[in-house]
GUDREN-115164 format. One record per residue: x, y, z of N, C-alpha, C in turn; residue in one letter. Coordinates in steps of 0.1 Angstrom, whole numbers. Layout:
# GUDREN-115164
n.u  n.v  n.w  ca.u  ca.v  ca.w  c.u  c.v  c.w  resn
X  Y  Z  X  Y  Z  X  Y  Z  A
...
# end
This chain:
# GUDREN-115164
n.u  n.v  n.w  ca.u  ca.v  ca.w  c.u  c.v  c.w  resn
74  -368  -266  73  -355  -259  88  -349  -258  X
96  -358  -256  112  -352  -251  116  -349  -263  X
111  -355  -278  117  -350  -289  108  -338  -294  X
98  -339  -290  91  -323  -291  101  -312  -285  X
106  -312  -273  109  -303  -264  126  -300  -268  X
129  -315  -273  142  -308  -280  141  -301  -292  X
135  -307  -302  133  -296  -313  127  -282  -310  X
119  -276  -302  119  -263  -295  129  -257  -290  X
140  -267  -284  150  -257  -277  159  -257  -291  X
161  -267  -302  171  -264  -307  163  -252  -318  X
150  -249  -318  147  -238  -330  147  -226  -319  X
148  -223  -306  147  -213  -300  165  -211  -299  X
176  -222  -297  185  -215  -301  191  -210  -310  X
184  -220  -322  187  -209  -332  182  -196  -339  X
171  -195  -336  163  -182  -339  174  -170  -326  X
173  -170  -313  184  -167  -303  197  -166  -317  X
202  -170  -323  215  -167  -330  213  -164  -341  X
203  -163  -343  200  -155  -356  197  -138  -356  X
192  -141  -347  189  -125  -341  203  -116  -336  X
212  -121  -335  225  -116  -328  236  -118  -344  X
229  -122  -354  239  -119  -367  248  -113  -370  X
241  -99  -364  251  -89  -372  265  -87  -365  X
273  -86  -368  287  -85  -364  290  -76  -353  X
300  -78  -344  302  -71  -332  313  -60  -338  X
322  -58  -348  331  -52  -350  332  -49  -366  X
334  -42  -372  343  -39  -384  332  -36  -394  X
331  -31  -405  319  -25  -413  308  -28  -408  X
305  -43  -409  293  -46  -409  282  -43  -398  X
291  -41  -386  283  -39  -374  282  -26  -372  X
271  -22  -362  267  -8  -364  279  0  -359  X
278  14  -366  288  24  -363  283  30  -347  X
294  40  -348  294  46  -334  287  56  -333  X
283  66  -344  274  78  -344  260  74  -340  X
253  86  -332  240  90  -331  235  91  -343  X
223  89  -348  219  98  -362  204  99  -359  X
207  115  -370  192  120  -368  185  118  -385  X
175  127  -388  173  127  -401  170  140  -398  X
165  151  -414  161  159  -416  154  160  -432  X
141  158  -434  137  159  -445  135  172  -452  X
136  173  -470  130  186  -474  120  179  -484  X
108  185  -480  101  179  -489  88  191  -497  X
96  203  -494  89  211  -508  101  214  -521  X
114  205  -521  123  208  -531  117  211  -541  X
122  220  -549  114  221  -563  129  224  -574  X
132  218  -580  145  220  -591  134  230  -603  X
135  242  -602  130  257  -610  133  260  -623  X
144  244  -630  149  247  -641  141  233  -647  X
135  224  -641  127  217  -646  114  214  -646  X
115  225  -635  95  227  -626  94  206  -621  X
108  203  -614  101  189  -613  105  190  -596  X
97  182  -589  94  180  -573  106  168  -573  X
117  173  -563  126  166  -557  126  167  -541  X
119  152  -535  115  150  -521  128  144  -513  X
135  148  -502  148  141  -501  144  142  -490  X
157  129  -481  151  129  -467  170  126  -462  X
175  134  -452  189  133  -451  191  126  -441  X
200  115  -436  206  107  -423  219  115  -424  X
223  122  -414  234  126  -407  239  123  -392  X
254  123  -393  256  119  -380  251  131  -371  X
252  130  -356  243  143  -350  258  146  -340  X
262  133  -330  269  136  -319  281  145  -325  X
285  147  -336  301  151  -336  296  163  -347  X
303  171  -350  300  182  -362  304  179  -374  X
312  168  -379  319  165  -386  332  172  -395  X
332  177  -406  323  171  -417  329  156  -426  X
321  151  -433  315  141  -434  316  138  -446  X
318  127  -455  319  124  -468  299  123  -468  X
297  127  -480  284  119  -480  279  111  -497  X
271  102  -492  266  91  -499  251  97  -507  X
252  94  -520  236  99  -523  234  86  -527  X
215  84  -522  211  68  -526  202  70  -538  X
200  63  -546  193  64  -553  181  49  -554  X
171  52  -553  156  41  -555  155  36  -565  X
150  24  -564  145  17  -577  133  21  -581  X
130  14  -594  120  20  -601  103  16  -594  X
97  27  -591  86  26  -584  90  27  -565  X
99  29  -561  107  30  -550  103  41  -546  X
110  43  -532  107  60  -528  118  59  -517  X
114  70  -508  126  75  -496  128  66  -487  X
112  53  -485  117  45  -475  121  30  -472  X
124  26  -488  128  13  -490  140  7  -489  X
152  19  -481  163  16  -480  170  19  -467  X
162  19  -456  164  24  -442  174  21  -435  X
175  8  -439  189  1  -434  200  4  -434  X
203  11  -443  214  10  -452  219  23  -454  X
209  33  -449  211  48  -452  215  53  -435  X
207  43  -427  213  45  -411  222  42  -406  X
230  27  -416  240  22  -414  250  25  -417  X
252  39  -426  255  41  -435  263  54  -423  X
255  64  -418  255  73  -413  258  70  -396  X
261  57  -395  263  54  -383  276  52  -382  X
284  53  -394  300  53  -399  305  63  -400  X
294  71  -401  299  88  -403  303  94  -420  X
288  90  -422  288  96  -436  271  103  -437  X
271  114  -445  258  121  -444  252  113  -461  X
243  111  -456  233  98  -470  221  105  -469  X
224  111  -481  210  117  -492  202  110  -501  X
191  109  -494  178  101  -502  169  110  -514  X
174  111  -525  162  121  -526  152  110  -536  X
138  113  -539  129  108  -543  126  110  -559  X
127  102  -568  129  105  -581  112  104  -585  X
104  114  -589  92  115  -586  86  110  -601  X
95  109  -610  95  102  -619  92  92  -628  X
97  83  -615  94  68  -613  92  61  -601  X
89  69  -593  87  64  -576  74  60  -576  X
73  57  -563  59  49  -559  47  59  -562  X
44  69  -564  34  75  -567  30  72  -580  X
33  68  -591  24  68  -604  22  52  -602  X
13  45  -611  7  36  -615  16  25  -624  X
11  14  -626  20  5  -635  24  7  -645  X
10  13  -654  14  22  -667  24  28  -666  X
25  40  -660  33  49  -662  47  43  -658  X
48  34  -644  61  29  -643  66  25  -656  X
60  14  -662  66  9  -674  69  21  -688  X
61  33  -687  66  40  -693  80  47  -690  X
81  44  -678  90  59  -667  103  46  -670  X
101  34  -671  114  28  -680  120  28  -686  X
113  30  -702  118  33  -710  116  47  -716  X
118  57  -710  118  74  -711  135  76  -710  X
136  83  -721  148  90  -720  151  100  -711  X
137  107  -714  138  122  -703  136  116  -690  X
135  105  -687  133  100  -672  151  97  -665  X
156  89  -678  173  84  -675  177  101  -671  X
175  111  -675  182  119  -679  182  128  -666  X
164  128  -660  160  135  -649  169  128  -634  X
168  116  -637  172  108  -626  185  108  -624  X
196  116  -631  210  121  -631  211  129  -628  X
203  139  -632  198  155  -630  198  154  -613  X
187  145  -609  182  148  -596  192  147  -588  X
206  140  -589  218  136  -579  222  148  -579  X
226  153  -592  235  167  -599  226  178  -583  X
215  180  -585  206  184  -580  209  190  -567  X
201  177  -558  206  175  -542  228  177  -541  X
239  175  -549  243  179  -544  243  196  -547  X
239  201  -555  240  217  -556  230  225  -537  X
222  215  -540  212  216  -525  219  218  -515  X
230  200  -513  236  200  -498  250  213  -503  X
258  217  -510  263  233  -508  255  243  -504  X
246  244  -507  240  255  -499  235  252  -483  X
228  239  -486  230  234  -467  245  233  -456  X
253  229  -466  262  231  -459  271  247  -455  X
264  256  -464  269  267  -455  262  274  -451  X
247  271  -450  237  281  -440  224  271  -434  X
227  265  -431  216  254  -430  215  252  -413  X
205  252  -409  206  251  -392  213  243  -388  X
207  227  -394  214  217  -387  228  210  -396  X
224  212  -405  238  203  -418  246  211  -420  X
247  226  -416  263  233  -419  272  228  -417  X
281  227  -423  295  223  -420  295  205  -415  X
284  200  -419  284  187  -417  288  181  -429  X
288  185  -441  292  177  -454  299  178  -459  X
314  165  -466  326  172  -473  321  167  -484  X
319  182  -498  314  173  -511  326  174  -513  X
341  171  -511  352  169  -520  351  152  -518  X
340  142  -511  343  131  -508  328  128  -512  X
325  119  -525  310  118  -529  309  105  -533  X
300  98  -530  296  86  -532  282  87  -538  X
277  78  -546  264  71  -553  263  59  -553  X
252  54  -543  249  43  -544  235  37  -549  X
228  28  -552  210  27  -553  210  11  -559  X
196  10  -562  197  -5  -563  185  -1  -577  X
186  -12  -582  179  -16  -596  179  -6  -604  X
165  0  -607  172  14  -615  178  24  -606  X
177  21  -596  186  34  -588  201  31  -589  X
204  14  -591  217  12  -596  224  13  -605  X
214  19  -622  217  21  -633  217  34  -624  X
211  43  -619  213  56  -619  227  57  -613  X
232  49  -607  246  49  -602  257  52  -610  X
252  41  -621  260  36  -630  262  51  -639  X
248  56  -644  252  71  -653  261  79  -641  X
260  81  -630  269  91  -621  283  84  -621  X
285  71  -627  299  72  -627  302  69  -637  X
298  73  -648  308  72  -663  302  60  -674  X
293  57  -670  287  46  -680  281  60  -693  X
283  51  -706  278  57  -714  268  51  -718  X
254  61  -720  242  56  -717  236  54  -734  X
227  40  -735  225  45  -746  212  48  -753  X
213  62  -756  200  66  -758  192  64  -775  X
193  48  -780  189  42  -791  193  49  -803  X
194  62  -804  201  62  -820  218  73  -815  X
217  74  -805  231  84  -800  239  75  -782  X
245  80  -778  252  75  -765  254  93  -758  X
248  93  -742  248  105  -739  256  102  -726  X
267  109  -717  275  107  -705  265  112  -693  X
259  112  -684  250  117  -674  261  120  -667  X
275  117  -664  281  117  -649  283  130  -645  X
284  127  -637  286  140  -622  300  141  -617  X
309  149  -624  325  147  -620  327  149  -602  X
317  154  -596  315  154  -578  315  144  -572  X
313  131  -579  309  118  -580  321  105  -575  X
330  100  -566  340  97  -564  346  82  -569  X
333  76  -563  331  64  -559  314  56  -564  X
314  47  -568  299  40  -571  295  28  -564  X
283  27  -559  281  13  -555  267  8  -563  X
271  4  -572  251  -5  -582  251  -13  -575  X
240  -17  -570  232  -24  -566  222  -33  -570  X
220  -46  -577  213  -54  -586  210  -47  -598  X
220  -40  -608  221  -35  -621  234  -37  -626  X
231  -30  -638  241  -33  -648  242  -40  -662  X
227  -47  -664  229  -54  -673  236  -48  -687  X
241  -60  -693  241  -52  -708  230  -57  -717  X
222  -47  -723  212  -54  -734  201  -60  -717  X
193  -68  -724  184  -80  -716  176  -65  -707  X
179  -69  -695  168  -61  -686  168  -43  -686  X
183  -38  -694  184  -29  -686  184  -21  -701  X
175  -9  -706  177  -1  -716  186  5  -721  X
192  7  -714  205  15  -711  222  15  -716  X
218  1  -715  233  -1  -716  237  -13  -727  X
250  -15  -734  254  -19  -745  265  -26  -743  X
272  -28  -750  287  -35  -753  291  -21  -751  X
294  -10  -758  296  2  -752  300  16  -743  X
287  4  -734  287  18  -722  297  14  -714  X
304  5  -711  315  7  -699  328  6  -701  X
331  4  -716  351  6  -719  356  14  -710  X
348  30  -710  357  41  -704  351  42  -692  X
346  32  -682  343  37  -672  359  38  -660  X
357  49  -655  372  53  -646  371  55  -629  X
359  56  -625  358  56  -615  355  45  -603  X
357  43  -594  361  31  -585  345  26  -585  X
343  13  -591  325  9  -587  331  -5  -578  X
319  -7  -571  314  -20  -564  304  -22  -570  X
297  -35  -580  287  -41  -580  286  -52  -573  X
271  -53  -568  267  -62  -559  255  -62  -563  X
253  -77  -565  244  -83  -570  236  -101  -566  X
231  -106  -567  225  -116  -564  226  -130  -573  X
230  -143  -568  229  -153  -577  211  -155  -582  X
204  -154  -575  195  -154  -579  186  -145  -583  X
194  -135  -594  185  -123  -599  197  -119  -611  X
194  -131  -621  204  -134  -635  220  -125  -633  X
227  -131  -620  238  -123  -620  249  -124  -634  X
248  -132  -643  259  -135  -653  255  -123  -660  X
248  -121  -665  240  -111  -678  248  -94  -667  X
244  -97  -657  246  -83  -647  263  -86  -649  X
269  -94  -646  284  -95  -653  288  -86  -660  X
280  -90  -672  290  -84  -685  291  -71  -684  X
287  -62  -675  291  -49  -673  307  -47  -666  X
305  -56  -656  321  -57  -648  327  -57  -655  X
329  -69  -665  338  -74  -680  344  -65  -687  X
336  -55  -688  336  -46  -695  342  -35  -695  X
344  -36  -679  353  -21  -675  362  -22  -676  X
371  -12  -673  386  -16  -676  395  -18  -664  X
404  -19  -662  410  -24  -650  415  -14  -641  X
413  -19  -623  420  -7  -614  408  -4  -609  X
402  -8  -596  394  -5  -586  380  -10  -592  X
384  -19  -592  359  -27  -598  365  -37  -588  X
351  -41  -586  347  -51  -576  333  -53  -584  X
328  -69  -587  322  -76  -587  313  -84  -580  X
305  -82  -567  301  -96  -559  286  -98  -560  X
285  -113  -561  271  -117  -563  268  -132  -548  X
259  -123  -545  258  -129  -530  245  -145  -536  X
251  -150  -525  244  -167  -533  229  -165  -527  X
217  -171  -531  207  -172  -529  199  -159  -527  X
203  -148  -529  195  -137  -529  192  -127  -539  X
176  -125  -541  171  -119  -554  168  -106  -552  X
162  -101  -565  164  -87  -564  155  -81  -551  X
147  -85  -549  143  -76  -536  151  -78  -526  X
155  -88  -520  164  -86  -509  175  -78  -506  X
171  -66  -516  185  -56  -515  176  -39  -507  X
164  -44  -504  153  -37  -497  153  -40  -484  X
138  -32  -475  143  -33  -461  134  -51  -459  X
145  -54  -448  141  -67  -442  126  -66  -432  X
120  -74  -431  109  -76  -423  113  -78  -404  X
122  -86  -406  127  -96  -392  144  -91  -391  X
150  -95  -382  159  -98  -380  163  -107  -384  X
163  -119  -387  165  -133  -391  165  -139  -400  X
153  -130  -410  153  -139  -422  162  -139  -437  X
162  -145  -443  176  -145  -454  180  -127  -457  X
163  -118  -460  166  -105  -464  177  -98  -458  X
170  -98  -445  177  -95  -433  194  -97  -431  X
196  -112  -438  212  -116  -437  216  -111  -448  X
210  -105  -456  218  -103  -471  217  -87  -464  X
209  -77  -459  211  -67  -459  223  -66  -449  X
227  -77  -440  241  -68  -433  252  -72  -443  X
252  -84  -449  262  -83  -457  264  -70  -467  X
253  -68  -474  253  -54  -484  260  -43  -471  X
254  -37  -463  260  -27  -454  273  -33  -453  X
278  -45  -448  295  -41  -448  302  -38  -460  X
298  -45  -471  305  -44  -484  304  -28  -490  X
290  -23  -486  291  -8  -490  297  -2  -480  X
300  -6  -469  307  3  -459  324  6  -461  X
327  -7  -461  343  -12  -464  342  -1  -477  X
336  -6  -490  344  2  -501  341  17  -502  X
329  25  -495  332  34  -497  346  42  -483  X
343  33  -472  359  37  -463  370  42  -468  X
370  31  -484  383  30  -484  387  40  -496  X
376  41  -500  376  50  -514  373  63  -511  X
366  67  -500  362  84  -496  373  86  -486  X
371  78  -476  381  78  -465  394  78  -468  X
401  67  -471  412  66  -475  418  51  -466  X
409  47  -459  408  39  -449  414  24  -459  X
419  16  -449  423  0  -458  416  -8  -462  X
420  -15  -472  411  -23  -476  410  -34  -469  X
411  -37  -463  417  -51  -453  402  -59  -453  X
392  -51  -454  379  -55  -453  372  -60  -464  X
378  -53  -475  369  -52  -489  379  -65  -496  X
372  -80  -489  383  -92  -495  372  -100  -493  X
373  -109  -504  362  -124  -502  364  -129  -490  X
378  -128  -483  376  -135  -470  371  -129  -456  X
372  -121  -462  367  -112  -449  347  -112  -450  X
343  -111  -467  332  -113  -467  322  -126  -460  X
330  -136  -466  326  -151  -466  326  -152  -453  X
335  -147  -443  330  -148  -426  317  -145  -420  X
313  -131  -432  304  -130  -420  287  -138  -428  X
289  -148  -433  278  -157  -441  275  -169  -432  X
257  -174  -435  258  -189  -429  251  -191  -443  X
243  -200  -438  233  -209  -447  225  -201  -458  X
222  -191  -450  214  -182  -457  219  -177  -469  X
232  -174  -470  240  -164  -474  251  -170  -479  X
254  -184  -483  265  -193  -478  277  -188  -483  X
278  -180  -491  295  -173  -494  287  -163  -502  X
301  -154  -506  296  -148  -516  308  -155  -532  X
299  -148  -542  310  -151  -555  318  -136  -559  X
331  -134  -561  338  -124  -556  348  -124  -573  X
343  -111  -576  355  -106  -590  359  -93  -584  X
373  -88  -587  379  -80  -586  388  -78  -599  X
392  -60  -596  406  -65  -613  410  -51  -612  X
# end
């Protein structure tokens, strides 16, 4: 009985310290802003006749204005698989636009996902649709009830996970390849990148080549998982050329765990505050202008336990 009653107190104090994970200070832990949302969801881009659904996190308490983050979904994804991370985001004081790539989002069927794969006019739309929502948030930001003057597009970030991470990857200079040609998608509004479980060359990802990333020039973070073939996701880093890449593949976590957590406690859960500081720190430091003091393996590897036990860290 006494060893029953100890093994209960020791899983109730650790469940108790699992729940208190997230960090009391510095990226990882929540920012200081209020945030609201504001959705549009009759967008219609009139030059493609195609439905772009977006849903905005902005800070509320202060007027700003505000660097902002566009997220992009994975394939079959939609506006709400990334909640964490677009709140956490906006809790630092950045305005993070979700829009909905209707293309390949949760609304069509398997079929068509696997078609909405390998479609050219899909790569092409889903670059379009960033290009898009920023032409949107200029006009929100100078007549818009609540987002006027809340957004600085001279400070633009892209971030997304799977194919929303290749969609990253075309907004920042990857040359894409469209099987008998190579076409540029980027968005020179575009500052900064963060992919998210992509990048392959060849293997999972259509897209991309020995090719696509010699001339990539703008500052990326990939972040990726040992357990969702991070080597193969490698050879994109490799590839770039030197001066602001960052590489990290967090140990034991696969591709979904870059989605919303269930609990507070469970591994998802620990990999998603690590992802929020890492995307927090680099885009600080790259929109803001803020230090990097953060964006360091050792600063990472602190905030890890068991779950999460370090990260693996390239820079160049």
């Amino acid at each position: 009985m006494k060893v029953a009653f100890a093994a209960l107190a020791v899983l109730a104090l650790f469940v108790a310290g699992c729940e208190n994970e997230k960090p009391s200070s510095g990226p990882g832990a929540d920012g200081s802003h209020e945030v609201k949302t504001v959705k549009f969801d009759a967008l219609v881009d009139d030059t493609r006749g195609r439905d772009v659904h977006v849903t905005v996190y902005y800070p509320c308490d202060e007027p700003g204005p505000y660097p902002v983050i566009v997220l992009s979904h994975g394939l079959g994804g939609d506006r709400s698989h990334y909640t964490y991370l677009n709140r956490h985001l906006a809790t630092h004081g950045y305005v993070v636009i979700v829009p909905e790539h209707t293309g390949s989002s949760s609304r069509l069927n398997g079929v068509e996902l696997v078609e909405a794969l390998y479609s050219e006019a899909e790569a092409r739309d889903r670059a379009t649709d960033i290009s898009f929502v920023l032409d949107q948030a200029t006009e929100w930001n100078a007549a818009h009830d609540t987002l006027a003057g809340r957004l600085d597009l001279d400070k633009v970030g892209v971030t997304g996970h799977s194919y929303g991470g290749a969609t990253a990857h075309f907004m920042g200079g990857a040359r894409v390849d469209m099987d008998d040609h190579y076409e540029t998608l980027r968005d020179n509004r575009v500052k900064a990148v963060v992919p998210m479980a992509a990048g392959d060359v060849g293997g999972a990802s259509p897209w991309f080549d020995g090719n696509s990333f010699g001339d990539y020039r703008v500052p990326c973070l990939q972040i990726t998982g040992t357990d969702d073939g991070w080597l193969s996701k490698k050879e994109s880093f490799d590839d770039m050329p030197m001066g602001d890449k960052y590489f990290v593949a967090l140990r034991n976590v696969g591709h979904l765990d870059f989605t919303n957590a269930d609990t507070d406690w469970s591994k998802k859960a620990r990999a998603n505050i690590i992802i929020c500081a890492l995307t927090t720190a680099f885009f600080d430091h790259y929109l803001k202008g803020k230090s990097d003091k953060y964006l360091r393996e050792s600063r990472m590897d602190d905030l890890c336990d068991w779950q999460v036990p370090d990260v693996i860290w390239h820079q160049k």
